[in-house]
Each structure stands twice: as structure tokens, then as C-alpha cells.
The first five atom37 places (N, CA, C, CB, O) and aatype in JSON, in Angstrom:
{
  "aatype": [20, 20, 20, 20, 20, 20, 20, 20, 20, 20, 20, 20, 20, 20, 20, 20, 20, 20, 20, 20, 20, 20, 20, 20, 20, 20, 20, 20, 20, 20, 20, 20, 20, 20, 20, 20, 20, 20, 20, 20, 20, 20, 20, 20, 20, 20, 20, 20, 20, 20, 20, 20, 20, 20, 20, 20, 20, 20, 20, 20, 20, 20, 20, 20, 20, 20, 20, 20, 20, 20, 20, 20, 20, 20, 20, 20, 20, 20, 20, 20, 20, 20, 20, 20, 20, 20, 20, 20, 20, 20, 20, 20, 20, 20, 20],
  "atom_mask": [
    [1, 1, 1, 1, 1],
    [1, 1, 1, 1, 1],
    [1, 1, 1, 1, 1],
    [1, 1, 1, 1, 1],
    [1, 1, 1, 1, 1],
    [1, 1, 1, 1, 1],
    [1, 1, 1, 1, 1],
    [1, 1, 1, 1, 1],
    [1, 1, 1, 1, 1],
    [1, 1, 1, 1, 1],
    [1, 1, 1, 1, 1],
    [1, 1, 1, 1, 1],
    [1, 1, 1, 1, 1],
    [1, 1, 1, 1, 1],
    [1, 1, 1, 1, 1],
    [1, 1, 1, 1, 1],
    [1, 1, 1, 1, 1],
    [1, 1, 1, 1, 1],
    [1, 1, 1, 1, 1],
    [1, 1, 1, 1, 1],
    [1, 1, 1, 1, 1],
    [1, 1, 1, 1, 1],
    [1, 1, 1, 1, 1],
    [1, 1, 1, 1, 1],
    [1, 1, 1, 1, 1],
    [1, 1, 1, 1, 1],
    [1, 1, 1, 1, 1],
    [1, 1, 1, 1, 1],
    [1, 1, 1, 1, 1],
    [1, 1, 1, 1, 1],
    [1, 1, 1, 1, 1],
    [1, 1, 1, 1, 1],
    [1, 1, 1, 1, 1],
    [1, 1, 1, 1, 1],
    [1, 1, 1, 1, 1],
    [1, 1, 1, 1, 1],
    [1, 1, 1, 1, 1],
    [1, 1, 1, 1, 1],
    [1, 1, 1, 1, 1],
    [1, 1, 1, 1, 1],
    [1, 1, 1, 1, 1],
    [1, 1, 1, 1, 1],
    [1, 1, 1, 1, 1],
    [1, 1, 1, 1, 1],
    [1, 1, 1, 1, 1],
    [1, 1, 1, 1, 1],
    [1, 1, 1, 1, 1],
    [1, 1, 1, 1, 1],
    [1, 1, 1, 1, 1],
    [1, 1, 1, 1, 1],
    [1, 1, 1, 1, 1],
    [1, 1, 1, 1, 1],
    [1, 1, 1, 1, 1],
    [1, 1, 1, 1, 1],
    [1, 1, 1, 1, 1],
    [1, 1, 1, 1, 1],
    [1, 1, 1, 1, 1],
    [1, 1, 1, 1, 1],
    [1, 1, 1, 1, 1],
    [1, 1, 1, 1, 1],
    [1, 1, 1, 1, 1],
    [1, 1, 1, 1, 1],
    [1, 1, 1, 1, 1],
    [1, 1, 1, 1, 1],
    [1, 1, 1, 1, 1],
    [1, 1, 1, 1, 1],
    [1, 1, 1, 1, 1],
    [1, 1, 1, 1, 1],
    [1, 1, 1, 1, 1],
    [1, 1, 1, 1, 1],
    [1, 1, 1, 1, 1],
    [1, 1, 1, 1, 1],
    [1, 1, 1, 1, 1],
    [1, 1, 1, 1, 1],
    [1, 1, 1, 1, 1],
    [1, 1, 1, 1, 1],
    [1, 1, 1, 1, 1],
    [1, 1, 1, 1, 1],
    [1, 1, 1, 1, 1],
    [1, 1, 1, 1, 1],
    [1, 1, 1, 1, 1],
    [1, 1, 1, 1, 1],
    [1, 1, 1, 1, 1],
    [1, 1, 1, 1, 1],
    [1, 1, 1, 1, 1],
    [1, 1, 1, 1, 1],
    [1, 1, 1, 1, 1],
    [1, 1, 1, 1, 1],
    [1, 1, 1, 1, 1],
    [1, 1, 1, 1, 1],
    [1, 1, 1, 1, 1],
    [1, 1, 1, 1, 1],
    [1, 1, 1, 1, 1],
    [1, 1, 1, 1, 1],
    [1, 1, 1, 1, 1]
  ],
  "atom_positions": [
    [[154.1, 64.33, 46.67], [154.06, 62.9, 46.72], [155.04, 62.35, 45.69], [152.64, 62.36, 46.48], [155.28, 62.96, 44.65]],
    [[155.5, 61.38, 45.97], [156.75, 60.58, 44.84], [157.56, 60.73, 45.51], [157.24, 61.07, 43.36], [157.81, 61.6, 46.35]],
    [[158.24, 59.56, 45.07], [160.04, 59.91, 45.41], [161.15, 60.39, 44.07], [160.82, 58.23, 46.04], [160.88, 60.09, 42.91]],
    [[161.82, 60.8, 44.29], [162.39, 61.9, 43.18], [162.88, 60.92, 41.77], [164.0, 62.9, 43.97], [163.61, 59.92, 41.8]],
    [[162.38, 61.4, 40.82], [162.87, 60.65, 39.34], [164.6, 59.89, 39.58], [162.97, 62.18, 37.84], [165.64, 60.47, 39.89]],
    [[164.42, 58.75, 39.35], [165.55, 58.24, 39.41], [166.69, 57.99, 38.32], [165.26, 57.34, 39.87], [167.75, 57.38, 38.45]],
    [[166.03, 58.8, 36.92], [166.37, 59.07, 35.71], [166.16, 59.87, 35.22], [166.18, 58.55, 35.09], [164.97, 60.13, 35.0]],
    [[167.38, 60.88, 34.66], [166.73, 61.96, 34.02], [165.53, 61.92, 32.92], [167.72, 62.56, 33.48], [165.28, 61.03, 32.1]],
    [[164.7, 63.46, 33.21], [163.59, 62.62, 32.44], [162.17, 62.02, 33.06], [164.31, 61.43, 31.97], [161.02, 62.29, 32.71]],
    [[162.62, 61.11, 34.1], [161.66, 60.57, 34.48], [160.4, 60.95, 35.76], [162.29, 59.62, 34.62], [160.64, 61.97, 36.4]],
    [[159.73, 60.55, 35.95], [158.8, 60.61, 36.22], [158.89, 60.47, 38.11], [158.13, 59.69, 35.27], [159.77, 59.83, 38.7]],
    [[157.76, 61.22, 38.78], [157.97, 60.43, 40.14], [158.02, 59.62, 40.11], [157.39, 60.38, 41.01], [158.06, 59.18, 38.95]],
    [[158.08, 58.62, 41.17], [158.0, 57.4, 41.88], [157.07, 57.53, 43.04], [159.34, 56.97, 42.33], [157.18, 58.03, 44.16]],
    [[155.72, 56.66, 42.11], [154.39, 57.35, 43.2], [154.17, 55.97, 43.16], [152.9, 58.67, 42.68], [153.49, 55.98, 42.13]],
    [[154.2, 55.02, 43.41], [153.94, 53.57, 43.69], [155.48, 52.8, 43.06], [152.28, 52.99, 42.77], [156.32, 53.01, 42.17]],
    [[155.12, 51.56, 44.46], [156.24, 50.37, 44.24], [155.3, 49.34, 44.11], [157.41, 50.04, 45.52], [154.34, 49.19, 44.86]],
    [[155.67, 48.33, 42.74], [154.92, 47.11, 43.03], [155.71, 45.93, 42.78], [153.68, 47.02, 42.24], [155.4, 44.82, 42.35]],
    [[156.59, 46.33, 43.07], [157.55, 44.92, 43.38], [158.78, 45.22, 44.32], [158.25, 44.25, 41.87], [159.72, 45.9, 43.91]],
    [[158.75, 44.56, 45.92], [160.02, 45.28, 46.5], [161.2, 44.14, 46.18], [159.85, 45.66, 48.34], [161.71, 43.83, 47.26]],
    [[161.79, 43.44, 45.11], [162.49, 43.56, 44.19], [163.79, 44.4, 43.82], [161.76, 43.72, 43.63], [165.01, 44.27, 43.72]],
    [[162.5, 45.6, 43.62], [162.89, 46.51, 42.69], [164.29, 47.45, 43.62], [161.35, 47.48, 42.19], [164.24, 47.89, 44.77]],
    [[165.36, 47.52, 42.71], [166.72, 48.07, 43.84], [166.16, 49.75, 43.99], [168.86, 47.96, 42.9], [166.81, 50.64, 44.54]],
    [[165.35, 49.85, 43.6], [165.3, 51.67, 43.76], [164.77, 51.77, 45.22], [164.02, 52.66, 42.49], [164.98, 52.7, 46.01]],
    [[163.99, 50.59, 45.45], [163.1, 51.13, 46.57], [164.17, 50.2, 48.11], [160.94, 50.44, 46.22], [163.82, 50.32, 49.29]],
    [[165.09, 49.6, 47.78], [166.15, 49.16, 48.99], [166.2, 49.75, 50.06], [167.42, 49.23, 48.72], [165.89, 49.4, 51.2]],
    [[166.63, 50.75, 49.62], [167.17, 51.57, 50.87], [166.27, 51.87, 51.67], [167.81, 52.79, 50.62], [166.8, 52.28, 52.71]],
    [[164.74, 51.9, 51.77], [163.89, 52.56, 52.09], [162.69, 51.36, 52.72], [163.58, 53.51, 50.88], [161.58, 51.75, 53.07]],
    [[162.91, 50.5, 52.78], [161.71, 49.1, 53.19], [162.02, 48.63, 54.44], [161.76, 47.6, 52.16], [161.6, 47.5, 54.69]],
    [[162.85, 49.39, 55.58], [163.2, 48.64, 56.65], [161.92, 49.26, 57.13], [164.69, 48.77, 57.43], [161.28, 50.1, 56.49]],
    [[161.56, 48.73, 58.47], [160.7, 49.29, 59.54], [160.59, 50.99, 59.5], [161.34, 48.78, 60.97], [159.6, 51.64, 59.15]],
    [[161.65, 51.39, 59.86], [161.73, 52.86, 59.73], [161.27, 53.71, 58.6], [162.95, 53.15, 59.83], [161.16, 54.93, 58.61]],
    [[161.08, 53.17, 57.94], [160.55, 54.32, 57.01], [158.37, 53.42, 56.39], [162.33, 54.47, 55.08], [157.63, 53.55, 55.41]],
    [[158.33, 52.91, 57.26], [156.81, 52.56, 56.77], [156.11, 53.22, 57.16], [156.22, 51.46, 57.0], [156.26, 53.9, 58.18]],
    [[154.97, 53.18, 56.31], [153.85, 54.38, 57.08], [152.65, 53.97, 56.27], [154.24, 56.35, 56.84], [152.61, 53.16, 55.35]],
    [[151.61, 54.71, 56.82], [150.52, 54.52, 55.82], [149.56, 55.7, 55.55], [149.7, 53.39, 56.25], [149.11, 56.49, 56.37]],
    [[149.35, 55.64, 54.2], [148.99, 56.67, 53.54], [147.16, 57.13, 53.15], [149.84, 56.37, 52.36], [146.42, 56.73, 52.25]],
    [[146.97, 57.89, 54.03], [145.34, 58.32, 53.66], [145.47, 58.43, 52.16], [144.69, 59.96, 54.4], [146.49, 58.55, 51.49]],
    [[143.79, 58.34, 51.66], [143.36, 59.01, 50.12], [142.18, 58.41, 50.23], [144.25, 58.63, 48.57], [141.95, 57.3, 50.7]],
    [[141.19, 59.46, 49.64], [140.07, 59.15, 48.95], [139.7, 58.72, 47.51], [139.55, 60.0, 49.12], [138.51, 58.49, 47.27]],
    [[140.6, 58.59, 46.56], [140.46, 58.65, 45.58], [142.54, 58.31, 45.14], [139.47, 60.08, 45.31], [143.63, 58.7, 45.56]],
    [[141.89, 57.22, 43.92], [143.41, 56.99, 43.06], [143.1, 56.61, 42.13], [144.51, 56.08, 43.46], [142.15, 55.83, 42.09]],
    [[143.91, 57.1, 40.73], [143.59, 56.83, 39.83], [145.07, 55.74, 38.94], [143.05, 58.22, 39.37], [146.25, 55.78, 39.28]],
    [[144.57, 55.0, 37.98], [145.47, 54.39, 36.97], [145.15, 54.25, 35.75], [145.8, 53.27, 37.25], [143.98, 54.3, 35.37]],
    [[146.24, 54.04, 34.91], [145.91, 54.14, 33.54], [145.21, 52.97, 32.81], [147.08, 54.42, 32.89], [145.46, 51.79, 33.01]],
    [[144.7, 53.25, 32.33], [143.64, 51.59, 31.36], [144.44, 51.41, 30.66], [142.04, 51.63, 30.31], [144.8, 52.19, 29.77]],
    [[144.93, 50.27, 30.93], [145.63, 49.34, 29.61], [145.11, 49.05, 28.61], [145.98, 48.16, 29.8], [145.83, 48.51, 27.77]],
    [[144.1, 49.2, 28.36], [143.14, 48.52, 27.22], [142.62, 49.94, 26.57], [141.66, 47.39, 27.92], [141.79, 49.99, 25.67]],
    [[143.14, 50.9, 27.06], [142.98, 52.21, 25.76], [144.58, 52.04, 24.83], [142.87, 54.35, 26.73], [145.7, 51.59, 25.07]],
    [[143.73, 52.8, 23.46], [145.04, 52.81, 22.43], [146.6, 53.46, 22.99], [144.55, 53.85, 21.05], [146.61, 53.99, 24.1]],
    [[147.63, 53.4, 22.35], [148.95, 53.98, 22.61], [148.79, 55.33, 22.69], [149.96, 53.67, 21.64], [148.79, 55.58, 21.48]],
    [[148.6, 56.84, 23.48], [148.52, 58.22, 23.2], [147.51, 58.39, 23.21], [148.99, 58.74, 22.25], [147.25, 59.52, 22.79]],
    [[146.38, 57.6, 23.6], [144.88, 58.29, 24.03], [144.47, 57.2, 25.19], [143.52, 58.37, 22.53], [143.47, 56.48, 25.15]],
    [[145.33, 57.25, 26.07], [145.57, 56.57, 27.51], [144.25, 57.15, 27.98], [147.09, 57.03, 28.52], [144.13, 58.32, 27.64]],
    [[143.28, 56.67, 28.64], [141.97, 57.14, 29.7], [142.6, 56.81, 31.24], [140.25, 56.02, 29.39], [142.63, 55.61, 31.53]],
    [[142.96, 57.46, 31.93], [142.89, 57.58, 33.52], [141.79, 57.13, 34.05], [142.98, 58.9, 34.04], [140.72, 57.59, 33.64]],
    [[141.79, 56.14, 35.06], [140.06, 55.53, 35.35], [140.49, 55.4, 37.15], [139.46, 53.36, 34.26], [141.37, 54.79, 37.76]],
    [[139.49, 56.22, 37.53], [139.83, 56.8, 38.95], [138.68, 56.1, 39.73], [139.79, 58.61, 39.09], [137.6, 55.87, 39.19]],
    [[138.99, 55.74, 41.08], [138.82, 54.87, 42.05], [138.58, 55.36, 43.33], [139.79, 54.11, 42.08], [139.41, 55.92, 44.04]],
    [[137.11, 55.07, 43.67], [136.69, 55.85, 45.51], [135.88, 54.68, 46.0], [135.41, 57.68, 45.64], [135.38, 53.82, 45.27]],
    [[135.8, 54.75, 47.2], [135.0, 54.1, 47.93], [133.21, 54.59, 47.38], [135.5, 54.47, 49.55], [133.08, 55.69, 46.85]],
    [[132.22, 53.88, 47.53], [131.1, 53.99, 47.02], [130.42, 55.28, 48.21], [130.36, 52.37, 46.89], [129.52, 56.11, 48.03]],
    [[131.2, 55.04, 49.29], [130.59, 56.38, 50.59], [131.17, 57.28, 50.57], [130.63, 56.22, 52.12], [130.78, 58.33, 51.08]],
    [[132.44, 57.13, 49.87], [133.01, 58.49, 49.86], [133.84, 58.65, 50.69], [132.22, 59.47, 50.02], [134.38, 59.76, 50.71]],
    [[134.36, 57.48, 51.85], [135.53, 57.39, 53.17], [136.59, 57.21, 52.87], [135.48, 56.41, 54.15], [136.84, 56.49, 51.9]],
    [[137.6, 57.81, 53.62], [138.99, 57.42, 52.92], [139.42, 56.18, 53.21], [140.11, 58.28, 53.28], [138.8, 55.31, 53.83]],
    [[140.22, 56.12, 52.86], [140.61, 54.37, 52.88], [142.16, 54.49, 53.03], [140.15, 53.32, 51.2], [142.47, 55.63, 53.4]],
    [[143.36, 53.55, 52.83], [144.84, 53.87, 53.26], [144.97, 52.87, 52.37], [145.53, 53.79, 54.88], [144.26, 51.93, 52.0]],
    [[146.66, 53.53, 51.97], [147.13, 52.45, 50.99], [148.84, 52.36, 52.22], [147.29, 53.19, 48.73], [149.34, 53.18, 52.99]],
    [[149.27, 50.83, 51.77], [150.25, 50.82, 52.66], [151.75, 52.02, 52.66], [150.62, 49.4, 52.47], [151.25, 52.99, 52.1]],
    [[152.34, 52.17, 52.79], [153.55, 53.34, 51.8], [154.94, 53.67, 52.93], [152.53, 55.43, 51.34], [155.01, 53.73, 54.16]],
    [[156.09, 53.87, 51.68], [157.1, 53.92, 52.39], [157.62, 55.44, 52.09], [158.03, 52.74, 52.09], [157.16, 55.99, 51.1]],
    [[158.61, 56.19, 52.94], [158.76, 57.39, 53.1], [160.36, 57.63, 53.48], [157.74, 57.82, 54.08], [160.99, 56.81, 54.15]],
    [[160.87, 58.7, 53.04], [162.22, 59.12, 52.82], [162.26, 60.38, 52.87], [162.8, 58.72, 51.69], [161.27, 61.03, 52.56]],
    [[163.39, 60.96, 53.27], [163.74, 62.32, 53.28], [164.4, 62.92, 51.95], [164.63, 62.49, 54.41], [165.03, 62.11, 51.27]],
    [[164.33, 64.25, 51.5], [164.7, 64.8, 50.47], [165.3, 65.95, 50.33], [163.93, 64.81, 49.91], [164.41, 66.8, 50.21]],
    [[166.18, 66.37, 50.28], [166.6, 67.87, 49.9], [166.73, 68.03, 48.33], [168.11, 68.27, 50.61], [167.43, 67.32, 47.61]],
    [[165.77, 69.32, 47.84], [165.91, 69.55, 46.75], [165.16, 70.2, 46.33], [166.03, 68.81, 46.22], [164.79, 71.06, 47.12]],
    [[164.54, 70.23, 45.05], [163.09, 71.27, 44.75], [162.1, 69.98, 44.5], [163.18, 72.59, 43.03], [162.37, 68.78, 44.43]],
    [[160.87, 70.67, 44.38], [159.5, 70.22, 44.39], [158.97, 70.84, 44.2], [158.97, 69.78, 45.12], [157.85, 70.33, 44.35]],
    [[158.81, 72.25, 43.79], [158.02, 73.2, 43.21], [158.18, 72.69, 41.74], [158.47, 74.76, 43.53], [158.9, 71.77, 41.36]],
    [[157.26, 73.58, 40.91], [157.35, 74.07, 39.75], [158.5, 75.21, 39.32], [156.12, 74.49, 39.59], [159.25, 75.73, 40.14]],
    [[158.49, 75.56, 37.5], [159.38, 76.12, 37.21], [159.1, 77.5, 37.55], [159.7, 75.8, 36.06], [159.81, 78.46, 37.84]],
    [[158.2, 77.37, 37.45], [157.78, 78.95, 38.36], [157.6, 79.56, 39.13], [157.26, 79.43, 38.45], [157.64, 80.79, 39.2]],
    [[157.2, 78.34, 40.28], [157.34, 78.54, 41.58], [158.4, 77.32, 42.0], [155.87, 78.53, 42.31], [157.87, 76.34, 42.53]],
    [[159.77, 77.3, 41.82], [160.3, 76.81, 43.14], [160.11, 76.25, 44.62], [160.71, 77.45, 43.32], [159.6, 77.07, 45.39]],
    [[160.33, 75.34, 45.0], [160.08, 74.87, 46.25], [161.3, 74.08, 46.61], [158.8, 74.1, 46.32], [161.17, 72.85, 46.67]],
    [[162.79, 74.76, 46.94], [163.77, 74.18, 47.46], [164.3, 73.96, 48.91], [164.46, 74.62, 46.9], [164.53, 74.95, 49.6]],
    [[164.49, 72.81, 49.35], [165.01, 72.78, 50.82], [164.84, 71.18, 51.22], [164.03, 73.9, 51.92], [165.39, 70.38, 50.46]],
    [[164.06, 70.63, 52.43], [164.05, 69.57, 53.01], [162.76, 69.28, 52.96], [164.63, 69.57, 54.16], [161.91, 70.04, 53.43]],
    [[162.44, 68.04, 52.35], [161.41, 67.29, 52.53], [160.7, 65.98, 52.88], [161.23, 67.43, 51.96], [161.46, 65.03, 53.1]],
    [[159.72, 65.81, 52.96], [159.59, 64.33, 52.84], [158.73, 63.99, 52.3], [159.54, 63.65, 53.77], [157.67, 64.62, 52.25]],
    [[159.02, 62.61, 51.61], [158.27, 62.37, 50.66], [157.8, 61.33, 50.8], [158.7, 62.48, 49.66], [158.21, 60.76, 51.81]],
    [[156.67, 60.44, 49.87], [156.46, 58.94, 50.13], [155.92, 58.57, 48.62], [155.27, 58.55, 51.51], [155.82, 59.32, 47.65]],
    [[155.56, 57.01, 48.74], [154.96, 56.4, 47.84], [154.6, 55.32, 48.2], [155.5, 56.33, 46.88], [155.21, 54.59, 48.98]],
    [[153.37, 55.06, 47.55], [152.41, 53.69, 47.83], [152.86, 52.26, 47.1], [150.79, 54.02, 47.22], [152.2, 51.24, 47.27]]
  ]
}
């Protein structure tokens, strides 16, 4: 899941919340929308200190999955780990 760090360094790209934003351009026409199952998502609490961040994770009270809206792109490259490798063609998305 993510779309590939757009800075060295950085991090996926596992949510857009502003389409604004020029990273996510290329990728917001019709063709690439989709929507994304999950039971569960989590985000960071703003209101914990700087470096002892709490993750505060999010389900339906029944336990059903639910969909978040999400856009999707193709990838050649790795996605494994450094230990396990995972190079070639993929696809990827974000919510």
C-alpha cells in the first residue's frame, strides 16, 4: 500500500488529504479511482508529546469492513524489504 516516497528519505504516500497537492495530479482522473476495503485504520494523536506519538486505531463497533475512497497507479520497482526484495511491476494505491 502507498505510493512510492516522493523524497528521499521519505515515507509512503498512504493517504491524500488535499487534491491540491501536485504529487497526487497525475493520478485523480477517472481512471485511476477505486475504492479501498479495510477493517481497521489507524492515525497518530496529535495531542501525545513530540517522540512518544500513541497510534489510536479505528473499527467499526461489528467488526464489518467499511471502504475508504482511493486512487491507484502503476509501479515498477521494489517493495520488498532489505532482505527480502520484491522487484518488478506493481500496483499500488492510497486513500
Amino acid at each position: 500500500m502507498g505510493f512510492p516516497p516522493f523524497k528521499q528519505g521519505a515515507g509512503y504516500g498512504t493517504n491524500f488529504r488535499s487534491l491540491k497537492n501536485h504529487l497526487w495530479r497525475d493520478w485523480l482522473d477517472r481512471q485511476h479511482r477505486c475504492v479501498v476495503p479495510a477493517t481497521a485504520f489507524s492515525e497518530p494523536d496529535k495531542n501525545t508529546p513530540k517522540g512518544a506519538v500513541v497510534w489510536r486505531w479505528f473499527e467499526r463497533s461489528d467488526k464489518q469492513p467499511f471502504f475508504f475512497a482511493g486512487i491507484w497507479r502503476p509501479f515498477t520497482g521494489d517493495r520488498g524489504t532489505k532482505r527480502v526484495p520484491n522487484i518488478g511491476d506493481h500496483t499500488l494505491f492510497s486513500t
